[in-house]
PDB file with SEQRES, HELIX, SHEET and CRYST1 records, atoms N, CA, C and O in Angstrom:
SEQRES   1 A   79  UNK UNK UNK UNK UNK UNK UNK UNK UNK UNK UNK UNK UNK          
SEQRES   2 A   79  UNK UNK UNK UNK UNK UNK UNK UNK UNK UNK UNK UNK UNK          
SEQRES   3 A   79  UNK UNK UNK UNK UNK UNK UNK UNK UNK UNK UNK UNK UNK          
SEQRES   4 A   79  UNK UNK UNK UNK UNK UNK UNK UNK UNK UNK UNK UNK UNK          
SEQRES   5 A   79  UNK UNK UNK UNK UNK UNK UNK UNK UNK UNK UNK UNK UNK          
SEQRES   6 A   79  UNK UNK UNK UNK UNK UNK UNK UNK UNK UNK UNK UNK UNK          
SEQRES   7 A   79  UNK                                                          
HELIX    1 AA1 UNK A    6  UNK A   13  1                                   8    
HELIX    2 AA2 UNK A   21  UNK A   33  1                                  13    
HELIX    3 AA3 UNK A   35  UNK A   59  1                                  25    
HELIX    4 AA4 UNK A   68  UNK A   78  1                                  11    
CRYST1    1.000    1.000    1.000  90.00  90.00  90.00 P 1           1          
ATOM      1  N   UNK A   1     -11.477  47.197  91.776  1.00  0.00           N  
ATOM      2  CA  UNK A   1     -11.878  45.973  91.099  1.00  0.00           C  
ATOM      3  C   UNK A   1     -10.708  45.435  90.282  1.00  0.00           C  
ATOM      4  O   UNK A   1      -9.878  46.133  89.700  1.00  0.00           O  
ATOM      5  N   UNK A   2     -10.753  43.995  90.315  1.00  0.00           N  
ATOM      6  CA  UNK A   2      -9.355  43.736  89.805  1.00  0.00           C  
ATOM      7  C   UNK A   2      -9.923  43.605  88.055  1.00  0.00           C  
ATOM      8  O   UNK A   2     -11.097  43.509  87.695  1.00  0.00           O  
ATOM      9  N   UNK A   3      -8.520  43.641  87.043  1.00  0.00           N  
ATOM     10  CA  UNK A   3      -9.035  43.419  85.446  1.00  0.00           C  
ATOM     11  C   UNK A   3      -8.829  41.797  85.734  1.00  0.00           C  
ATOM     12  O   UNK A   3      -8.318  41.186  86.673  1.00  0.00           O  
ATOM     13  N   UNK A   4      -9.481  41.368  84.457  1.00  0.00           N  
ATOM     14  CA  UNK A   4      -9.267  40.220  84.137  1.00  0.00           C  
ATOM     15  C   UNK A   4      -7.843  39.416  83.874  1.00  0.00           C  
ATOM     16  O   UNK A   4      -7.867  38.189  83.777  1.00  0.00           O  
ATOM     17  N   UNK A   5      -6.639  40.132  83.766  1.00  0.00           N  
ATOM     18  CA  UNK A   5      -5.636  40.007  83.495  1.00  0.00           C  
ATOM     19  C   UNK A   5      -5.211  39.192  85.163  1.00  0.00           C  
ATOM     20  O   UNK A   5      -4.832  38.039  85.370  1.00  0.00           O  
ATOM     21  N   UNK A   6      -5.473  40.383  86.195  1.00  0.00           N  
ATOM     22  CA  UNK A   6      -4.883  40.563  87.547  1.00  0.00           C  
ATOM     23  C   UNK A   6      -5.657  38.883  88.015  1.00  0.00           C  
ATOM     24  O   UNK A   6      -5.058  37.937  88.526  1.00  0.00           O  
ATOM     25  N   UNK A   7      -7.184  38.954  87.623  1.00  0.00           N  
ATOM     26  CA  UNK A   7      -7.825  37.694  88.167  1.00  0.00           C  
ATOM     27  C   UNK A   7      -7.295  36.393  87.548  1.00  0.00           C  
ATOM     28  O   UNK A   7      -7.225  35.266  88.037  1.00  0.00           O  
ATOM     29  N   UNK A   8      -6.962  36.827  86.414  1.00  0.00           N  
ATOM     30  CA  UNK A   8      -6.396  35.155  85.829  1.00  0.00           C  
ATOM     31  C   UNK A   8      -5.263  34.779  86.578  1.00  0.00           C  
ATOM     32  O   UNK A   8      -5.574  33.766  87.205  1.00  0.00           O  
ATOM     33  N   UNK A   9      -4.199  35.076  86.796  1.00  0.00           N  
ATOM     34  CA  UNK A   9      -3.126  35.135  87.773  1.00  0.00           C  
ATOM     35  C   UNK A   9      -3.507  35.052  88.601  1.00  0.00           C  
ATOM     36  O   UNK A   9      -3.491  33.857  88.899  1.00  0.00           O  
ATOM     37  N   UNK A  10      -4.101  35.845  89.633  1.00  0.00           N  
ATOM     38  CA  UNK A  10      -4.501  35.194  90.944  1.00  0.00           C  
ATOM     39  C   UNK A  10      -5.409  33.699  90.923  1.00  0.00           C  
ATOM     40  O   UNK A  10      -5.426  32.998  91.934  1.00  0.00           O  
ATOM     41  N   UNK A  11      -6.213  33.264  89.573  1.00  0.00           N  
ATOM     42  CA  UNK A  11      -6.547  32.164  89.934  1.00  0.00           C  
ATOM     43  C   UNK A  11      -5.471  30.562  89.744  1.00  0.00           C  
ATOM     44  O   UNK A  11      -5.567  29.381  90.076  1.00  0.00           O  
ATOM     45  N   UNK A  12      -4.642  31.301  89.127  1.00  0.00           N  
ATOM     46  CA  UNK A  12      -3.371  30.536  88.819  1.00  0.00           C  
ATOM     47  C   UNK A  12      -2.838  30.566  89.694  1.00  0.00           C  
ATOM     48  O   UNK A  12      -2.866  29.409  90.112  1.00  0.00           O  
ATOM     49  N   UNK A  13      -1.889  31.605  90.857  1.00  0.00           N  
ATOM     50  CA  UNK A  13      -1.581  31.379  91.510  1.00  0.00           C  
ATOM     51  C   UNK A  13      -2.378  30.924  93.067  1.00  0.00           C  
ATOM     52  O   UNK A  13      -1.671  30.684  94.045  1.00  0.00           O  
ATOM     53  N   UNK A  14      -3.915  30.841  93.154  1.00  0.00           N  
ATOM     54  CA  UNK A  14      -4.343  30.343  94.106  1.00  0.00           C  
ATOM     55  C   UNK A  14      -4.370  28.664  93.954  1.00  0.00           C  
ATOM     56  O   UNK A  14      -4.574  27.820  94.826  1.00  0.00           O  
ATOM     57  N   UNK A  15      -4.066  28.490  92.416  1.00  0.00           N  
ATOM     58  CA  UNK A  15      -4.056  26.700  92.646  1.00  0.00           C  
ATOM     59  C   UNK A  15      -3.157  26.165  93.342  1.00  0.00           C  
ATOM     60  O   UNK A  15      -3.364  25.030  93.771  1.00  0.00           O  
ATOM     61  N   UNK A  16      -2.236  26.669  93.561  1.00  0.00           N  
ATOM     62  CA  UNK A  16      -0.436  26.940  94.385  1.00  0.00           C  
ATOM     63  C   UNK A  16      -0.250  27.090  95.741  1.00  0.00           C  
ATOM     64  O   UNK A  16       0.513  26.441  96.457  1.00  0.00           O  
ATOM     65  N   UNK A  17      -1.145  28.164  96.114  1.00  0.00           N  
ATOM     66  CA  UNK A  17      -1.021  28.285  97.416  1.00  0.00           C  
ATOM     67  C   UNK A  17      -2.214  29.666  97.505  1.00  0.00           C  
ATOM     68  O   UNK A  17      -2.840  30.348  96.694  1.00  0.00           O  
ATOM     69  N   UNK A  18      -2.048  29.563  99.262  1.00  0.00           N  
ATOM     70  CA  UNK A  18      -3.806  30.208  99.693  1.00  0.00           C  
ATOM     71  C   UNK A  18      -3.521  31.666  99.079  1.00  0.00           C  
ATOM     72  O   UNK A  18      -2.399  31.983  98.682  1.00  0.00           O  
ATOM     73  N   UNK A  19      -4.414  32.359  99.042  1.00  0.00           N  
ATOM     74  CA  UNK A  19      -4.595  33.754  98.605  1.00  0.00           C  
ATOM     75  C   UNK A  19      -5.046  34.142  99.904  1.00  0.00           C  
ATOM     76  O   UNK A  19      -5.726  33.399 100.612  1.00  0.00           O  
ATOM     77  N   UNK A  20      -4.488  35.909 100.411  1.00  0.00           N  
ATOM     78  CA  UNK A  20      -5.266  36.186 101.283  1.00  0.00           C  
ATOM     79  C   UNK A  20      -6.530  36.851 101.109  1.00  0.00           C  
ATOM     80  O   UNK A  20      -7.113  37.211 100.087  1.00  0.00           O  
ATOM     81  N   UNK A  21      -6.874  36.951 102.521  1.00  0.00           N  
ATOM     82  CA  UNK A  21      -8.511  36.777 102.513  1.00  0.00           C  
ATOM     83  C   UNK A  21      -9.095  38.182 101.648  1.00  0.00           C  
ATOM     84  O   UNK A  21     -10.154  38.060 101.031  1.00  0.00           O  
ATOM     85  N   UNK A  22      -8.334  39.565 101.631  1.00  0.00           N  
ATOM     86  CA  UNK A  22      -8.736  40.063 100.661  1.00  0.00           C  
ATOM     87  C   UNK A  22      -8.336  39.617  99.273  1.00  0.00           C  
ATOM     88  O   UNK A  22      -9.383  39.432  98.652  1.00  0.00           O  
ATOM     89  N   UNK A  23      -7.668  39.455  98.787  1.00  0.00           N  
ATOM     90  CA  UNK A  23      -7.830  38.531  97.217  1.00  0.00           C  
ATOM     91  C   UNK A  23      -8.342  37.890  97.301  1.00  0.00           C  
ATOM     92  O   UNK A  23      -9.227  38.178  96.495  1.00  0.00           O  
ATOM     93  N   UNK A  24      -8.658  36.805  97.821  1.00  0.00           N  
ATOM     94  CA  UNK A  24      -9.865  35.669  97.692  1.00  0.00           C  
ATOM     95  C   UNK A  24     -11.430  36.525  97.468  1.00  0.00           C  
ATOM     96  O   UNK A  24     -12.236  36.250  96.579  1.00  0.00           O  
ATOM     97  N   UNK A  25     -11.574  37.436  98.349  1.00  0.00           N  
ATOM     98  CA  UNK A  25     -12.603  38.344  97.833  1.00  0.00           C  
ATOM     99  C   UNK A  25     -12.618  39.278  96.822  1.00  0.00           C  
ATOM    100  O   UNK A  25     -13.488  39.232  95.952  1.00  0.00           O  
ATOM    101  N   UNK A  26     -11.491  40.385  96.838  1.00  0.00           N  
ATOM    102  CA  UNK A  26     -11.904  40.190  95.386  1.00  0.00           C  
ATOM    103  C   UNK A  26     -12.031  39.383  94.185  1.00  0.00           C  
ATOM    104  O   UNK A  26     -12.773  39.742  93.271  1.00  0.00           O  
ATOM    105  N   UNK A  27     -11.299  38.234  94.130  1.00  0.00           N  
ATOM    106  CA  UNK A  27     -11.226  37.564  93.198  1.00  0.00           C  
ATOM    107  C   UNK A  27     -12.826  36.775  92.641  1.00  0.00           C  
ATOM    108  O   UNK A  27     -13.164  36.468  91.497  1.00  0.00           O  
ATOM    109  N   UNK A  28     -13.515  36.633  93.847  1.00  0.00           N  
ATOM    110  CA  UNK A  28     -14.687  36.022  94.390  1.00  0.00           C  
ATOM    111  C   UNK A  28     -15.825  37.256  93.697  1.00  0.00           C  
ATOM    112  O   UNK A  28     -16.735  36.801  93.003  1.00  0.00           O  
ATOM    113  N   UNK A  29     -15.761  38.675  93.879  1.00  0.00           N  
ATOM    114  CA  UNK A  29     -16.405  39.614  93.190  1.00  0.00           C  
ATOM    115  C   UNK A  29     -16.152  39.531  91.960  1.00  0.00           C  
ATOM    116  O   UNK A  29     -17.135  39.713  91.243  1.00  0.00           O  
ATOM    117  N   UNK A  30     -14.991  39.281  91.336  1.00  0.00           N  
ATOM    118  CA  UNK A  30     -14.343  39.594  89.826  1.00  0.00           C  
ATOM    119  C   UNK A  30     -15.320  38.316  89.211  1.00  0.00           C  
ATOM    120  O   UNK A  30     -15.927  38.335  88.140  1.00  0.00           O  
ATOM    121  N   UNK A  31     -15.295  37.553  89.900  1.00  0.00           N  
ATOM    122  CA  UNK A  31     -15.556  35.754  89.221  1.00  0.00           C  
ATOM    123  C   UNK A  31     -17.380  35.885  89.148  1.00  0.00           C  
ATOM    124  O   UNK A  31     -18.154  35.365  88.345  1.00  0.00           O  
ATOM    125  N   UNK A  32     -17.632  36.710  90.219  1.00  0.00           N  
ATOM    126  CA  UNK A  32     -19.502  36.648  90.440  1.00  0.00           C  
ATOM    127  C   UNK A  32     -19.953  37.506  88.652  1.00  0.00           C  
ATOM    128  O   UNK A  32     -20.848  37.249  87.846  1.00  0.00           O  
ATOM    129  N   UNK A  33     -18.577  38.791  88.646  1.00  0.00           N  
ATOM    130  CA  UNK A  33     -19.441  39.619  87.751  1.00  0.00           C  
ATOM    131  C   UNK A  33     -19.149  39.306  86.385  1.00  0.00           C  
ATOM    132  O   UNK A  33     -19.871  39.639  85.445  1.00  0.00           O  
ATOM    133  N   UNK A  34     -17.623  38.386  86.246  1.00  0.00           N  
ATOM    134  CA  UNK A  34     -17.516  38.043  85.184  1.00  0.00           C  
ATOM    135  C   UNK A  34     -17.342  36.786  84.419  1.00  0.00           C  
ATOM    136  O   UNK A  34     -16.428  36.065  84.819  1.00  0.00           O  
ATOM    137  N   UNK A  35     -18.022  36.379  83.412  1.00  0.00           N  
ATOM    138  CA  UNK A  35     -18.333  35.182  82.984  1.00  0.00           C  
ATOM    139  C   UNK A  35     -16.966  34.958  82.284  1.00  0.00           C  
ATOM    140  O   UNK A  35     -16.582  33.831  82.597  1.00  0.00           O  
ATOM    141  N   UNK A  36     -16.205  35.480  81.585  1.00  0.00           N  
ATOM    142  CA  UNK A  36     -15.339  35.020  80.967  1.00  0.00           C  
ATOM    143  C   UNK A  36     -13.763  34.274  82.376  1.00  0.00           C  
ATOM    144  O   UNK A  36     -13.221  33.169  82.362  1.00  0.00           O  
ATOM    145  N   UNK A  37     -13.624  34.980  82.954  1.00  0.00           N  
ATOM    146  CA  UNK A  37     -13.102  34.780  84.075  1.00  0.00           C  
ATOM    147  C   UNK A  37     -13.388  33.224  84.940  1.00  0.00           C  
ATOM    148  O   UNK A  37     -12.670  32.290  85.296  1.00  0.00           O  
ATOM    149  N   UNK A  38     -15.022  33.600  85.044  1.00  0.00           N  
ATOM    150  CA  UNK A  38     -15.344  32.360  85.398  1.00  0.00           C  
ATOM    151  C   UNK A  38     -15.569  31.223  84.825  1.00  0.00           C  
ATOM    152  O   UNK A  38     -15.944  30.316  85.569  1.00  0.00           O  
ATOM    153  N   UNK A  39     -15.419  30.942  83.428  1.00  0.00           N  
ATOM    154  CA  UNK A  39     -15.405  29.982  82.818  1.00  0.00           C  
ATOM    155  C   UNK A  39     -13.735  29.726  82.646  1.00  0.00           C  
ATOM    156  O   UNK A  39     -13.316  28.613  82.327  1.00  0.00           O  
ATOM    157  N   UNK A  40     -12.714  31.018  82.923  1.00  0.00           N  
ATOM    158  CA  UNK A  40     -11.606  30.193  82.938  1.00  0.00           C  
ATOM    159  C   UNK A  40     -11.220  29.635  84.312  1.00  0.00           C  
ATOM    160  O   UNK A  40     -10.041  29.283  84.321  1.00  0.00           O  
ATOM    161  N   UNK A  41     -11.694  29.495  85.179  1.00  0.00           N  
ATOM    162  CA  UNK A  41     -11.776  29.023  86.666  1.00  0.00           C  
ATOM    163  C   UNK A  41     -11.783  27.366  86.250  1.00  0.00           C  
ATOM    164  O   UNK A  41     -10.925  26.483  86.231  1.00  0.00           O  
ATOM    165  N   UNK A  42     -13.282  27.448  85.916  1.00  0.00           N  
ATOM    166  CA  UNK A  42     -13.899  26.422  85.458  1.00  0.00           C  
ATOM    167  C   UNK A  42     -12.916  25.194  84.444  1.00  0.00           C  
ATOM    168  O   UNK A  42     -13.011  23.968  84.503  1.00  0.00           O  
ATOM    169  N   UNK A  43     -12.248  25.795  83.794  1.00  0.00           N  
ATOM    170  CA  UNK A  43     -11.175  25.300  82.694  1.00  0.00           C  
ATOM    171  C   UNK A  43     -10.044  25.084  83.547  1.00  0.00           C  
ATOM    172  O   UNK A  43      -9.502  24.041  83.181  1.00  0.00           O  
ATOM    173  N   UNK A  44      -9.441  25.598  84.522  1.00  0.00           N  
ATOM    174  CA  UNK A  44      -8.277  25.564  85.303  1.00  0.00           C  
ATOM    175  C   UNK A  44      -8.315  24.425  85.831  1.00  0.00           C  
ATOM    176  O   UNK A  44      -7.434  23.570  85.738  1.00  0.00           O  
ATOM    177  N   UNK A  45      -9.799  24.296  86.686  1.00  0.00           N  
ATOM    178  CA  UNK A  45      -9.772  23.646  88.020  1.00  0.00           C  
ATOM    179  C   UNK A  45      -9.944  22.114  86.751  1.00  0.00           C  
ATOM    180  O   UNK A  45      -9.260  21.127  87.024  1.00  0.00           O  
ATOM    181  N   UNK A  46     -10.693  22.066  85.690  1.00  0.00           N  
ATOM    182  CA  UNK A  46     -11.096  21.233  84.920  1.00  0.00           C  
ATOM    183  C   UNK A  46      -9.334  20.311  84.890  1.00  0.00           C  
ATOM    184  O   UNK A  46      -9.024  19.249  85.429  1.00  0.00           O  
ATOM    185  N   UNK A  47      -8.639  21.093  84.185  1.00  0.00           N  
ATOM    186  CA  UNK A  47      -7.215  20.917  83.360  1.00  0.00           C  
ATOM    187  C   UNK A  47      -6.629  20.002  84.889  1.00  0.00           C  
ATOM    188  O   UNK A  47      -6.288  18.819  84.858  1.00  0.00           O  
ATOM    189  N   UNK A  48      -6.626  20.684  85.874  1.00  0.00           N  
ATOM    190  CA  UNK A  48      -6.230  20.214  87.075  1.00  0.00           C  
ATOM    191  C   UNK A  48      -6.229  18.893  87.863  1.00  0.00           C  
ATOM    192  O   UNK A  48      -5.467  18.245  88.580  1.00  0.00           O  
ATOM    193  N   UNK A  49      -7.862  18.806  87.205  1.00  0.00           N  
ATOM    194  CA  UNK A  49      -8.405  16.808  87.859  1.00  0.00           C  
ATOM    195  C   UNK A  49      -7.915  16.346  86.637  1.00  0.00           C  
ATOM    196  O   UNK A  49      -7.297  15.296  86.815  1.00  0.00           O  
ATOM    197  N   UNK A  50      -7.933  16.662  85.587  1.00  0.00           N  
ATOM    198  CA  UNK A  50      -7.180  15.631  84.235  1.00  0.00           C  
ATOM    199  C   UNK A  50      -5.799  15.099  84.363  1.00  0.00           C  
ATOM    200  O   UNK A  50      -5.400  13.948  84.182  1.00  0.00           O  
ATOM    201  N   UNK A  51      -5.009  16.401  84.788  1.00  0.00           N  
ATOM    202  CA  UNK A  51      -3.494  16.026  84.869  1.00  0.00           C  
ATOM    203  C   UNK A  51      -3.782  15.182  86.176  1.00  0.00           C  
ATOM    204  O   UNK A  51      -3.165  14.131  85.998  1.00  0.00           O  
ATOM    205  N   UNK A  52      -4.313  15.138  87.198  1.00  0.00           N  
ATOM    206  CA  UNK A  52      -4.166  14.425  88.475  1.00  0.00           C  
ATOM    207  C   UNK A  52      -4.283  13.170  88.478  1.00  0.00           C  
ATOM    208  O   UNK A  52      -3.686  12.313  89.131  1.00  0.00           O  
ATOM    209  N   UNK A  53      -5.237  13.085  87.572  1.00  0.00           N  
ATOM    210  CA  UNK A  53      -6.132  11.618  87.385  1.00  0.00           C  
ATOM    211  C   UNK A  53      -4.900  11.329  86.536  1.00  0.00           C  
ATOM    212  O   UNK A  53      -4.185  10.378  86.850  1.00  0.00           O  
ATOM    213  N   UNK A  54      -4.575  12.166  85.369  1.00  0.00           N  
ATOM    214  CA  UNK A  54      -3.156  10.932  84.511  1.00  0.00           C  
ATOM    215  C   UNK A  54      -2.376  11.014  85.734  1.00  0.00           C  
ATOM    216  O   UNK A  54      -2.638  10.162  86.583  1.00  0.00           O  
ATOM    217  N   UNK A  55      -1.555  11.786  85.972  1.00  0.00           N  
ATOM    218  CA  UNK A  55      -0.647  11.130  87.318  1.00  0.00           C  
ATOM    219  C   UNK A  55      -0.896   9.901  87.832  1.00  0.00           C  
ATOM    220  O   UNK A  55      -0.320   8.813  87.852  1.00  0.00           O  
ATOM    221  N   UNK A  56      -2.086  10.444  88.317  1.00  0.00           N  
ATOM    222  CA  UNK A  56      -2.262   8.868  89.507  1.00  0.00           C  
ATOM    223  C   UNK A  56      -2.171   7.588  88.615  1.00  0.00           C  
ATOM    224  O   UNK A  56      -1.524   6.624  89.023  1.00  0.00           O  
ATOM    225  N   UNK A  57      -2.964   7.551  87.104  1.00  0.00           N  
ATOM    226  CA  UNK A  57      -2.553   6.006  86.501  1.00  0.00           C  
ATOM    227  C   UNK A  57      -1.319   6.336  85.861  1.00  0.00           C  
ATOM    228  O   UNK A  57      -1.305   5.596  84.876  1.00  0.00           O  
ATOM    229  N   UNK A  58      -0.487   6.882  85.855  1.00  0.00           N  
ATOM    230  CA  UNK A  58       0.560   7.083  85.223  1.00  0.00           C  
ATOM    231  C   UNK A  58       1.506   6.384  86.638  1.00  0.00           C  
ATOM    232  O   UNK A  58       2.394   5.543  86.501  1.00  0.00           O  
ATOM    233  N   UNK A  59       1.131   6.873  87.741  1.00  0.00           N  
ATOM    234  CA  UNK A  59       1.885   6.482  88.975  1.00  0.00           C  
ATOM    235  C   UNK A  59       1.592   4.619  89.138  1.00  0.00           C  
ATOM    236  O   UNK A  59       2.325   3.677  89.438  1.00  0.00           O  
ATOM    237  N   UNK A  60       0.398   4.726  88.829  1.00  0.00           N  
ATOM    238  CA  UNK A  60       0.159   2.840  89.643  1.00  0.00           C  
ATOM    239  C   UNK A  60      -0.085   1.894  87.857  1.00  0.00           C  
ATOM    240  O   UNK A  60      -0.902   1.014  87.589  1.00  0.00           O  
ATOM    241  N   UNK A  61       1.174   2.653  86.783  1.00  0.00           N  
ATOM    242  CA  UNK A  61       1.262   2.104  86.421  1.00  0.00           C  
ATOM    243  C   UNK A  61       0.343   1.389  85.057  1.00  0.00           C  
ATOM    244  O   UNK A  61       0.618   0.380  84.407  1.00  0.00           O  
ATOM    245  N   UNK A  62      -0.844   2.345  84.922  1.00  0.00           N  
ATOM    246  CA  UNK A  62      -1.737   2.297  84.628  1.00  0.00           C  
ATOM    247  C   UNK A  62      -2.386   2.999  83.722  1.00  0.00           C  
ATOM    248  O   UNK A  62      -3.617   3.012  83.719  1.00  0.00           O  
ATOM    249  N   UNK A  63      -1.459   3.868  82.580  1.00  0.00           N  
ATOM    250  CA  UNK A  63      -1.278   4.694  82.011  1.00  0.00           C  
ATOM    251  C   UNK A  63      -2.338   4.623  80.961  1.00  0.00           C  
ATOM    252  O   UNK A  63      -2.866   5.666  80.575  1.00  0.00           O  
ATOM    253  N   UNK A  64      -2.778   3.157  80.344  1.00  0.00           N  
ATOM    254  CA  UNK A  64      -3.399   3.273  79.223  1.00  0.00           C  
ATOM    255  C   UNK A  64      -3.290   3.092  78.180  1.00  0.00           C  
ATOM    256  O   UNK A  64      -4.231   2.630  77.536  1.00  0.00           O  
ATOM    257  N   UNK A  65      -2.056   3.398  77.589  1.00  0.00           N  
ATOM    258  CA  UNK A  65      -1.216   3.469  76.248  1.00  0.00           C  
ATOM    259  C   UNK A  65      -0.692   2.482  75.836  1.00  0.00           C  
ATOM    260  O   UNK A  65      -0.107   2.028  76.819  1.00  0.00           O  
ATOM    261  N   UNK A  66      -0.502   1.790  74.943  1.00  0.00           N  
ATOM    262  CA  UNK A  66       0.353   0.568  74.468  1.00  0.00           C  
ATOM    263  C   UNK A  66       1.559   1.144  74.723  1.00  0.00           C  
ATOM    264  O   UNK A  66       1.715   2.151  75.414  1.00  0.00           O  
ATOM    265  N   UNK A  67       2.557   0.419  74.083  1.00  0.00           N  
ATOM    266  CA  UNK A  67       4.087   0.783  73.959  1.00  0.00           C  
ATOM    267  C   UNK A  67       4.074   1.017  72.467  1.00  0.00           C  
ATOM    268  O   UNK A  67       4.992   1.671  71.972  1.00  0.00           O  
ATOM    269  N   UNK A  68       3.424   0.695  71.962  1.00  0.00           N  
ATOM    270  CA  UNK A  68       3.317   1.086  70.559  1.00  0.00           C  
ATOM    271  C   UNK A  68       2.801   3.173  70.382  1.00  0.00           C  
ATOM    272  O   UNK A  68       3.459   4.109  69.929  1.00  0.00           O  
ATOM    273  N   UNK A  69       1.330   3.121  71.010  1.00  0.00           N  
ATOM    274  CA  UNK A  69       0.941   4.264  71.277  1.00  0.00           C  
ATOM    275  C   UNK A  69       2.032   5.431  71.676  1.00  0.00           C  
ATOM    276  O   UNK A  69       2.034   6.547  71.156  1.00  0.00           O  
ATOM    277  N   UNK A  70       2.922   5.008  72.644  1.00  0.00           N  
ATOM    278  CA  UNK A  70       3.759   5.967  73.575  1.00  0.00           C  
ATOM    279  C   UNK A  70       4.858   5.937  72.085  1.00  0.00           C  
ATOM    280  O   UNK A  70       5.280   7.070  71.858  1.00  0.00           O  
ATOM    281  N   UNK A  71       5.256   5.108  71.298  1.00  0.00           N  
ATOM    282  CA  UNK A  71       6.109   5.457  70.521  1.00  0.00           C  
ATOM    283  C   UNK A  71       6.373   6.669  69.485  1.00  0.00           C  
ATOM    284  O   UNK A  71       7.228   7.518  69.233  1.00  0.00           O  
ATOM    285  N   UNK A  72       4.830   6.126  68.945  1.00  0.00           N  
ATOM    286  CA  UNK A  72       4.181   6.905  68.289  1.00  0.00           C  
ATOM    287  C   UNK A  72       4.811   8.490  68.507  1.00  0.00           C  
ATOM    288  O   UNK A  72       5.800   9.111  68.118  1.00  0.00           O  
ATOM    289  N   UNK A  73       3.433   8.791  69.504  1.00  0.00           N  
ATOM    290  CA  UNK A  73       4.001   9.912  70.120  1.00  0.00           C  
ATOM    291  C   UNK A  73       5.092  10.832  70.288  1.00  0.00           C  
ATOM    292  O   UNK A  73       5.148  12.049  70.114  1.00  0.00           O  
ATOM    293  N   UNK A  74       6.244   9.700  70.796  1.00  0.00           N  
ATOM    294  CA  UNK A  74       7.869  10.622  70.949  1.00  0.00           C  
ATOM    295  C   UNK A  74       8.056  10.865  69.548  1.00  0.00           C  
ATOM    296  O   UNK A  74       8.623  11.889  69.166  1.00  0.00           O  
ATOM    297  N   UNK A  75       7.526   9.809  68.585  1.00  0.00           N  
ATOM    298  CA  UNK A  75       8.252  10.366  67.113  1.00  0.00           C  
ATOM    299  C   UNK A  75       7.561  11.653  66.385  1.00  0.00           C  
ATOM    300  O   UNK A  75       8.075  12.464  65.614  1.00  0.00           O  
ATOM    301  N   UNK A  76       6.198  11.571  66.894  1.00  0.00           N  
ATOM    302  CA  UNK A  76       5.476  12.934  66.683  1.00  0.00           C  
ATOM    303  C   UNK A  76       5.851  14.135  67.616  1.00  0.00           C  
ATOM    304  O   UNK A  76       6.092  15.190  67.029  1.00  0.00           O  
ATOM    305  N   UNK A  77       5.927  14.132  68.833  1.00  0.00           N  
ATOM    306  CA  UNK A  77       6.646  15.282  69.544  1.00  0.00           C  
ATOM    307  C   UNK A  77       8.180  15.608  69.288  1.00  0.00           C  
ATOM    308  O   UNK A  77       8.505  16.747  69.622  1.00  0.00           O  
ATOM    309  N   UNK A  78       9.073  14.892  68.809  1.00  0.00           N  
ATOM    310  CA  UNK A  78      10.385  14.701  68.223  1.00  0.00           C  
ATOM    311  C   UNK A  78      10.744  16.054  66.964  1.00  0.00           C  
ATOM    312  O   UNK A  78      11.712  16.802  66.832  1.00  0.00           O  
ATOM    313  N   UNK A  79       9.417  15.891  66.173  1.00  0.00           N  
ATOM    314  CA  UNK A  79       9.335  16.243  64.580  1.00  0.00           C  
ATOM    315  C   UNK A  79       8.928  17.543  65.215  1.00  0.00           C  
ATOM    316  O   UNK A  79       8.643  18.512  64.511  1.00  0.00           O  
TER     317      UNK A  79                                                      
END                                                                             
């Protein structure tokens, strides 16, 4: 049985690329028996459509932010 350590990593690295078919099963047992695990699945895959979705309006331009807003910002990430 894998620890929770081994499953977080494998669910990190399955966002990347395929897992084989035994890791996918265990990982699939680890995730059935454990809730903490599976709520970080849940948080991964979550974090995943957020950044995608900013990409995409970030790509067509569509970001959201004033130019004021984005200023803001660099002077707060700056400090």
């Amino acid at each position: 049985m894998l620890t929770c350590k081994e499953a977080g990593y494998l669910l990190s690295q399955g966002m990347d690329q395929r897992l084989t078919r035994m890791k996918r099963i265990e990982l699939r047992i680890h995730l059935w028996l454990c809730s903490a695990c599976s709520n970080f699945e849940k948080q991964l895959k979550f974090l995943r459509k957020a950044v995608n979705r900013l990409d995409d309006r970030h790509q067509s331009g569509h970001a959201g932010l004033s130019d004021e807003a984005r200023e803001r910002i660099k002077k707060t990430v700056r400090t």
